[in-house]
N, CA, C and O atoms as a Tripos MOL2 file, in Angstrom:
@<TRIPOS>MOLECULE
protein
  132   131    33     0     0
PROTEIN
NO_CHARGES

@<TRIPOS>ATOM
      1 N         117.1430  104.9400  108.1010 N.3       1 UNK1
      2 CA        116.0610  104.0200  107.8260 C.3       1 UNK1
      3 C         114.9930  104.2110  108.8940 C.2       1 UNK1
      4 O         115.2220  104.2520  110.1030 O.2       1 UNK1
      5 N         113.2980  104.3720  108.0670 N.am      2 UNK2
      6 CA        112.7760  104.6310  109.5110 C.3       2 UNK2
      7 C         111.9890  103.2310  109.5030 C.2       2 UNK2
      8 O         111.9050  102.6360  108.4290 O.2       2 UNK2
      9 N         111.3700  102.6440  110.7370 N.am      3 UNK3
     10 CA        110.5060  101.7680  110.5810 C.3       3 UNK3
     11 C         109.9830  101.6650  112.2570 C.2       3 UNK3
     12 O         110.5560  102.1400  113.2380 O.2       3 UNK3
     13 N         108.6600  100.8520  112.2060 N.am      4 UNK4
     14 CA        108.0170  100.7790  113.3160 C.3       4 UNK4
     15 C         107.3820   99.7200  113.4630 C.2       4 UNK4
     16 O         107.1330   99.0090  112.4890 O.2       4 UNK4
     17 N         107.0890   99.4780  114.4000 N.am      5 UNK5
     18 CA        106.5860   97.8510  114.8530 C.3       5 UNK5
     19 C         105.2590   98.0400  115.9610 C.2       5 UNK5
     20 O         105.2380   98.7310  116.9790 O.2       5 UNK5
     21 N         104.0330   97.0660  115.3140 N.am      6 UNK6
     22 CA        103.3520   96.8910  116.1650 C.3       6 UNK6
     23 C         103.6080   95.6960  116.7680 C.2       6 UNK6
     24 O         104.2830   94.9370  116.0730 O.2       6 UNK6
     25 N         103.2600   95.2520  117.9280 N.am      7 UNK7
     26 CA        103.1150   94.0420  118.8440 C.3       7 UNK7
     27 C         102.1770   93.9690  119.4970 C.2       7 UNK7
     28 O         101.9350   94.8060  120.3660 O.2       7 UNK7
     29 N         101.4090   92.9490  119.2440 N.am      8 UNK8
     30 CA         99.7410   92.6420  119.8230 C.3       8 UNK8
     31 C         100.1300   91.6810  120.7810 C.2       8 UNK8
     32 O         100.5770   90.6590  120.2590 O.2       8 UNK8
     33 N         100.1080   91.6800  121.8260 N.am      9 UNK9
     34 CA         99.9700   90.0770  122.2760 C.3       9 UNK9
     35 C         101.3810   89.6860  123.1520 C.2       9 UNK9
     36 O         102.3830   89.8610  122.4580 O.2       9 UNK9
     37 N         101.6050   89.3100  124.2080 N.am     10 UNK10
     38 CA        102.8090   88.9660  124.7420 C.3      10 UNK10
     39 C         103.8820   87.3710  124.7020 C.2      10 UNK10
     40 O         104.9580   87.0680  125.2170 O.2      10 UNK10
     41 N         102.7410   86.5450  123.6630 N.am     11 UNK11
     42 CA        103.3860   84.9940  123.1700 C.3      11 UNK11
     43 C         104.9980   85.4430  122.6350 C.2      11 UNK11
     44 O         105.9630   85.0150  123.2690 O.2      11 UNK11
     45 N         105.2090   86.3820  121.3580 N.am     12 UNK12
     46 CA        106.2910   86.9600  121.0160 C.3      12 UNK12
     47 C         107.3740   87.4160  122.0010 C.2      12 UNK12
     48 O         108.5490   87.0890  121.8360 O.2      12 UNK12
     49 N         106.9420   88.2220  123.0900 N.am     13 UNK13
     50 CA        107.6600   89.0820  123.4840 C.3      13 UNK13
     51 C         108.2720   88.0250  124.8400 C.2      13 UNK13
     52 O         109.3580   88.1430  125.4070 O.2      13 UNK13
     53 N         107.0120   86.8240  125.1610 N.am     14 UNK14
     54 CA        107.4810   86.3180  126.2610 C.3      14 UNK14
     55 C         108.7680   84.5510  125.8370 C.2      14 UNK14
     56 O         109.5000   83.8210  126.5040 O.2      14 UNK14
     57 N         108.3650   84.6500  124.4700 N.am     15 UNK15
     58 CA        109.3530   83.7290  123.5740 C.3      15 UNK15
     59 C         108.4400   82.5050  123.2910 C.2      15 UNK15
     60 O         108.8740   81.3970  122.9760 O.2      15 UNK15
     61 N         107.0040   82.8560  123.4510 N.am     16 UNK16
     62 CA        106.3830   81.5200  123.1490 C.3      16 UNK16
     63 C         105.9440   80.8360  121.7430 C.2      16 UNK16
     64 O         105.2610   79.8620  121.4260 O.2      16 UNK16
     65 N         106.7910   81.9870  120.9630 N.am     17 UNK17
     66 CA        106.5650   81.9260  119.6020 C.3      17 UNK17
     67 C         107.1950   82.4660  119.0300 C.2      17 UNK17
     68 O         107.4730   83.5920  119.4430 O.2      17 UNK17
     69 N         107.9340   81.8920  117.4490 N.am     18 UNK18
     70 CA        109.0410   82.5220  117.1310 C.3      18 UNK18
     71 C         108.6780   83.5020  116.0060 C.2      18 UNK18
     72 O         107.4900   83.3140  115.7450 O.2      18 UNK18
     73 N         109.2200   84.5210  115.1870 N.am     19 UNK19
     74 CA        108.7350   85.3760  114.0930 C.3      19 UNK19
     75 C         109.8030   86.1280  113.5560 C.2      19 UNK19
     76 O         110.4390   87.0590  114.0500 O.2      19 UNK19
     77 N         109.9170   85.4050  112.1460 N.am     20 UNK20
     78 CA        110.9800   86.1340  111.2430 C.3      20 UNK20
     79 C         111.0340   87.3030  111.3680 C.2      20 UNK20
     80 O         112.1700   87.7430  111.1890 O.2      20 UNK20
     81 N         109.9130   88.3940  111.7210 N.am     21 UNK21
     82 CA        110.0140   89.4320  111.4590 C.3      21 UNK21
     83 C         110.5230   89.9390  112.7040 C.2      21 UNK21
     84 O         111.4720   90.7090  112.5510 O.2      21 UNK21
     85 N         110.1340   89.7120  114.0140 N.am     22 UNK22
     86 CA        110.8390   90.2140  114.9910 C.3      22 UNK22
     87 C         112.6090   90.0510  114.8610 C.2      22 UNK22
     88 O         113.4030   90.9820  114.9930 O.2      22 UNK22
     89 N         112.8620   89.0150  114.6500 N.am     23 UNK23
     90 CA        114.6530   88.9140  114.5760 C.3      23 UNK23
     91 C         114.9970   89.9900  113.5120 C.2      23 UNK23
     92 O         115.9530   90.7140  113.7900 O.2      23 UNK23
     93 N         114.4770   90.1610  112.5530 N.am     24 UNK24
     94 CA        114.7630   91.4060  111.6230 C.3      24 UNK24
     95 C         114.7780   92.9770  112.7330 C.2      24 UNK24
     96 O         115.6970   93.7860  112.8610 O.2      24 UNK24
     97 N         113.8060   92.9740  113.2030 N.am     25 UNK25
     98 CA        113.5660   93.7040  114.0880 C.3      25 UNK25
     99 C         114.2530   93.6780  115.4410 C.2      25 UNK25
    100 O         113.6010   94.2890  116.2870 O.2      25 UNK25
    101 N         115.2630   93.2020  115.8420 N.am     26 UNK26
    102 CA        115.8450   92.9150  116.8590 C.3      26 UNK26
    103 C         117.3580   93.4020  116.1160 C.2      26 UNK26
    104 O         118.0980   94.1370  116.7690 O.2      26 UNK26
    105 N         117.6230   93.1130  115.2180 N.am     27 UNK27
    106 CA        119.0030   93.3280  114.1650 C.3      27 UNK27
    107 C         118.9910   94.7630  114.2710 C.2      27 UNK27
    108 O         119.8480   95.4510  114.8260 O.2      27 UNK27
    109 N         117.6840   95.2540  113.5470 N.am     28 UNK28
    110 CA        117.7440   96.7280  113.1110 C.3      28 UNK28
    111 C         117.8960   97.7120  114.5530 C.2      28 UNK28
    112 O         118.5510   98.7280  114.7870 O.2      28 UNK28
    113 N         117.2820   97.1680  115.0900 N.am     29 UNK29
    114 CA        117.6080   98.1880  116.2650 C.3      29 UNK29
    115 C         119.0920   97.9060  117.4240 C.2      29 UNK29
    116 O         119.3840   98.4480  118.4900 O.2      29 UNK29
    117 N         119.7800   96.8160  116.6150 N.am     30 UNK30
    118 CA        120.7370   96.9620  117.4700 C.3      30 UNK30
    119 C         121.7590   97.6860  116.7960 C.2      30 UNK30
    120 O         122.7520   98.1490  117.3580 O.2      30 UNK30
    121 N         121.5300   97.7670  115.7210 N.am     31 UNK31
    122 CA        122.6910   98.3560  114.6560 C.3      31 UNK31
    123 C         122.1940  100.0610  114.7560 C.2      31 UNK31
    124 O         122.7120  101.0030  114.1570 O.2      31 UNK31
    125 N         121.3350  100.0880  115.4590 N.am     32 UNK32
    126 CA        120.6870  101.3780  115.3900 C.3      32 UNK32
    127 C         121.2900  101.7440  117.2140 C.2      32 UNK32
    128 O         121.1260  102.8120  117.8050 O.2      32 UNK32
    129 N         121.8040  100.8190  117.6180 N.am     33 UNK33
    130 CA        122.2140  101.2960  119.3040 C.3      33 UNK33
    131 C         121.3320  101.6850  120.4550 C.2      33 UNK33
    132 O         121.8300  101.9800  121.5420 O.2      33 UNK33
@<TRIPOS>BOND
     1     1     2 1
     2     2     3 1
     3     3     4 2
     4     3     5 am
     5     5     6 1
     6     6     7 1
     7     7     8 2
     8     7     9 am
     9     9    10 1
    10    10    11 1
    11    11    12 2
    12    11    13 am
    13    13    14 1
    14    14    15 1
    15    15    16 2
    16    15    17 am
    17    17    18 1
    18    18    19 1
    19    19    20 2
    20    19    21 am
    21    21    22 1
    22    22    23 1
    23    23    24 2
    24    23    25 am
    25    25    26 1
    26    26    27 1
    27    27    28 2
    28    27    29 am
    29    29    30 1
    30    30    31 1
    31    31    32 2
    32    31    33 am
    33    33    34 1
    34    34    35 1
    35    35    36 2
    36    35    37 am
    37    37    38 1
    38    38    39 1
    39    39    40 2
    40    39    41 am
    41    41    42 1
    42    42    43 1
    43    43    44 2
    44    43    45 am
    45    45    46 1
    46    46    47 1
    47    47    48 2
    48    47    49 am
    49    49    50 1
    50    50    51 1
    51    51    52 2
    52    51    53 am
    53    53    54 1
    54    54    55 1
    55    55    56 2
    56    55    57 am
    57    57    58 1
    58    58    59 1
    59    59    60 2
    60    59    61 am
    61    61    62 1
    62    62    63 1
    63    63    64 2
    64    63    65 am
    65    65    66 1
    66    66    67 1
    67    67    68 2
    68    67    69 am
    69    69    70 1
    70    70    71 1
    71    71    72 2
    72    71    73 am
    73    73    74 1
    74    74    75 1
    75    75    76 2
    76    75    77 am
    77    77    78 1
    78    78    79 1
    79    79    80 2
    80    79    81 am
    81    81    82 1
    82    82    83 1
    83    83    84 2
    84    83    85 am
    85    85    86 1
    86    86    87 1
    87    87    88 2
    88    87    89 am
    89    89    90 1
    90    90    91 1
    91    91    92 2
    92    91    93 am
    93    93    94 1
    94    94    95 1
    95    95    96 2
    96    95    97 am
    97    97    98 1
    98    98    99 1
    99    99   100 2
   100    99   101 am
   101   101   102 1
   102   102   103 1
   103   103   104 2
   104   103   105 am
   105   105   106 1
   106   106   107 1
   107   107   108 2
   108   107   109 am
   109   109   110 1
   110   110   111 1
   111   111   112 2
   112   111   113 am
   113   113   114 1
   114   114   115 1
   115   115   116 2
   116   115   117 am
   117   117   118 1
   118   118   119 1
   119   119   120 2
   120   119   121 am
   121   121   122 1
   122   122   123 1
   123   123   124 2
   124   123   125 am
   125   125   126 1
   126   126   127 1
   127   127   128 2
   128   127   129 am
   129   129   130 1
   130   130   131 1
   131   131   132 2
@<TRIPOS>SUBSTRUCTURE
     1 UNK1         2 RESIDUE 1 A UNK
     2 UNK2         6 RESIDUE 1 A UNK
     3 UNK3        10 RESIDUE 1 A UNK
     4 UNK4        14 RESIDUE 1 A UNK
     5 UNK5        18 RESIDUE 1 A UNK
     6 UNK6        22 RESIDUE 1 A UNK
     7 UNK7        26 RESIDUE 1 A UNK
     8 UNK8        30 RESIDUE 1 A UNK
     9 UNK9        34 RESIDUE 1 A UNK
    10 UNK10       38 RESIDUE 1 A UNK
    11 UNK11       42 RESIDUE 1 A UNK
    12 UNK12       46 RESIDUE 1 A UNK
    13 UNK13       50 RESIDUE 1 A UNK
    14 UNK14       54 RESIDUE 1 A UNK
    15 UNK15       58 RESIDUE 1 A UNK
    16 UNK16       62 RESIDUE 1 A UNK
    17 UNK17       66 RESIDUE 1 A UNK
    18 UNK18       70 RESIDUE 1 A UNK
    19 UNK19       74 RESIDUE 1 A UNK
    20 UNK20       78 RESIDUE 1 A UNK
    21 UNK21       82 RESIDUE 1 A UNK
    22 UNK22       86 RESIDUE 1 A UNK
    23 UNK23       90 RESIDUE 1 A UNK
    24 UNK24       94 RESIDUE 1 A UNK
    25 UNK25       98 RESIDUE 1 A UNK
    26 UNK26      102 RESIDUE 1 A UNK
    27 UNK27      106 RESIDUE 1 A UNK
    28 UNK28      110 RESIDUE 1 A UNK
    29 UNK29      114 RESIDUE 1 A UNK
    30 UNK30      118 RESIDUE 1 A UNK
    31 UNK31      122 RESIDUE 1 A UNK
    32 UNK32      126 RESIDUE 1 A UNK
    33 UNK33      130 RESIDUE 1 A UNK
């Protein structure tokens, strides 16, 4: 499976905001190792 992610902005990354799509994105790449 290929896929890629943009991220604008550090609210997401610093947890100040939550986003369905990141937890999808947090799944896939752990199953990916």
């Amino acid at each position: 499976m290929a896929f890629g992610a943009f991220i604008i902005g550090d609210e997401i990354l610093v947890g100040k905001r939550q986003d369905r799509h990141l937890a999808f994105l947090i799944g896939a790449l752990t199953k990916r190792g």
